[in-house]
C-alpha positions, 0 to 999 in steps of 0.5 A: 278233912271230910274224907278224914272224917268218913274214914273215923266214922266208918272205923268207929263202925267197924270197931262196934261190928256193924256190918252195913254202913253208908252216906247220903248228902242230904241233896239226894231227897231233892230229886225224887227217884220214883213216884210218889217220892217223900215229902219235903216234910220228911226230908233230913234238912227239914227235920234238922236243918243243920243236916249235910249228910245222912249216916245210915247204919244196918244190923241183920235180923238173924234168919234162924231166929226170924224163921219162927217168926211171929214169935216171943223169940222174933219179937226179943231179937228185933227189940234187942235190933233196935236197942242197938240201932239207938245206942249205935248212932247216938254214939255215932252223933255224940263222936262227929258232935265232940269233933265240931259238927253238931249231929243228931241219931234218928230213932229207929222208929218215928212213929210211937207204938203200932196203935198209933199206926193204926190211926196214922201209919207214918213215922217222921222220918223213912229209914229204908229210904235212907238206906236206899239212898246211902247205897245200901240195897234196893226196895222189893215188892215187899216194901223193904229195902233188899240188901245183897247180905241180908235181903230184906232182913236188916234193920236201920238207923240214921245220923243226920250230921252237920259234917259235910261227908262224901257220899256213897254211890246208889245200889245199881242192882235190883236183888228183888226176884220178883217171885211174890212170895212175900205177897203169897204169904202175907198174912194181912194181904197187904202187899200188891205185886203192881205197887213195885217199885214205889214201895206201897202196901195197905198199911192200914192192914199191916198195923192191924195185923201187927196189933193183934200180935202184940195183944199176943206179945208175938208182934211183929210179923216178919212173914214177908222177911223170912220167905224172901229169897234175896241176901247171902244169908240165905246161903250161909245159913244153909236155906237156899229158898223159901220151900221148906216152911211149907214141907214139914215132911221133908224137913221135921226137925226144923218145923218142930223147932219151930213149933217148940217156939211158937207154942210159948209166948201168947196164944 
């Protein structure tokens, strides 16, 4: 019967196109994997105790959009993402609801706004963690979660479900390069190139940084997103590496594009 069930959620998935499913028991944030580990606090069963199994959805942040990042047509794709990452798993939880396992969607963002990250830059519950722990990618230097379709360049939302569902196995593979572009480029310098793999970064001075963009209406950043190698993407969109944003020479038509975009938006 379990198999049964993840079998109609994963086809429920596939009928709402999303591209990157996977299932954590909720046993797997017992053990911690690295240091330092998320606290007992954050865990699923603690923020829902009826929770058995995590449901974790992914939907790409598409790379030519994000190339003109930070941007006002960067800032509608990820709250287009987002929107869609919500409706997504309430539908989710409502169907495993209606089947007998009371089940609850996790909103993509625990934390309110990026003013209140600035005082306190926790959400009540880790989605990237989540996914790493459903099987769906490994983290980078650039504290995100690397996916083998998408690299860092995917968005998350979870179900926590009564259901009890088989799980899936951990990503044995590392998609990180560790080329540290993504800390060459950070524009707030919070990334540290030491701090791989527990996922650390000054967080203080992402938030900051992102605040100002929103003051902007560009927020958020997405500069670590578009100069990682990692993901398929790369290849099907035709930008094998991270070299052309820094050759406007070689590649005119794509940085006019770009600045085009940048130019409208706020200043």
């Amino acid at each position: 019967m379990a198999g049964d069930l993840k079998g109609a959620v994963l086809n429920r998935c596939r009928d709402m196109d999303i591209p990157l499913a996977g299932v954590a028991n909720v046993e797997r944030w017992e053990h911690p994997l690295f240091e330092p580990w998320i606290p007992e606090e954050f865990f699923p069963q603690a923020i829902f105790p009826e929770a058995r199994s995590v449901i974790v959805i992914g939907l790409p942040v598409i790379l030519p959009v994000l190339e003109t990042a930070p941007s006002i047509w960067y800032r509608e794709l990820y709250t287009t993402v987002n929107i869609m990452l919500d409706q997504y798993t309430y539908r989710l939880a409502a169907f495993l609801t209606d089947q007998g396992y009371p089940s609850v969607f996790v909103p993509r963002d625990g934390y309110g706004d990026v003013e209140v990250l600035l005082e306190n830059p926790v959400a009540f519950f880790s989605q990237r963690h989540a996914a790493f722990l459903a099987g769906l990618g490994t983290f980078g230097v650039n504290n995100m979660l690397l996916t083998r379709e998408y690299g860092p360049r995917v968005r998350f939302g979870s179900v926590f479900t009564a259901a009890v569902l088989s799980p899936d196995p951990l990503s044995g593979e590392d998609f990180c390069t560790h080329c540290m572009l993504c800390v060459h480029h950070c524009p707030s310098h919070a990334l540290d190139e030491d701090d791989y793999p527990r996922g650390l970064t000054d967080k203080y001075a992402c938030a900051s940084h992102s605040a100002g963009l929103k003051k902007r209406q560009i927020a958020p950043c997405g500069i670590c997103l578009k100069v990682c190698p990692a993901g398929e993407d790369r290849a099907h969109y035709g930008r094998p590496d991270a070299a052309m944003y820094g050759k406007r020479e070689e590649y005119p038509r794509y940085h006019q594009a770009w600045d085009h975009v940048r130019s409208f938006g706020g200043r």
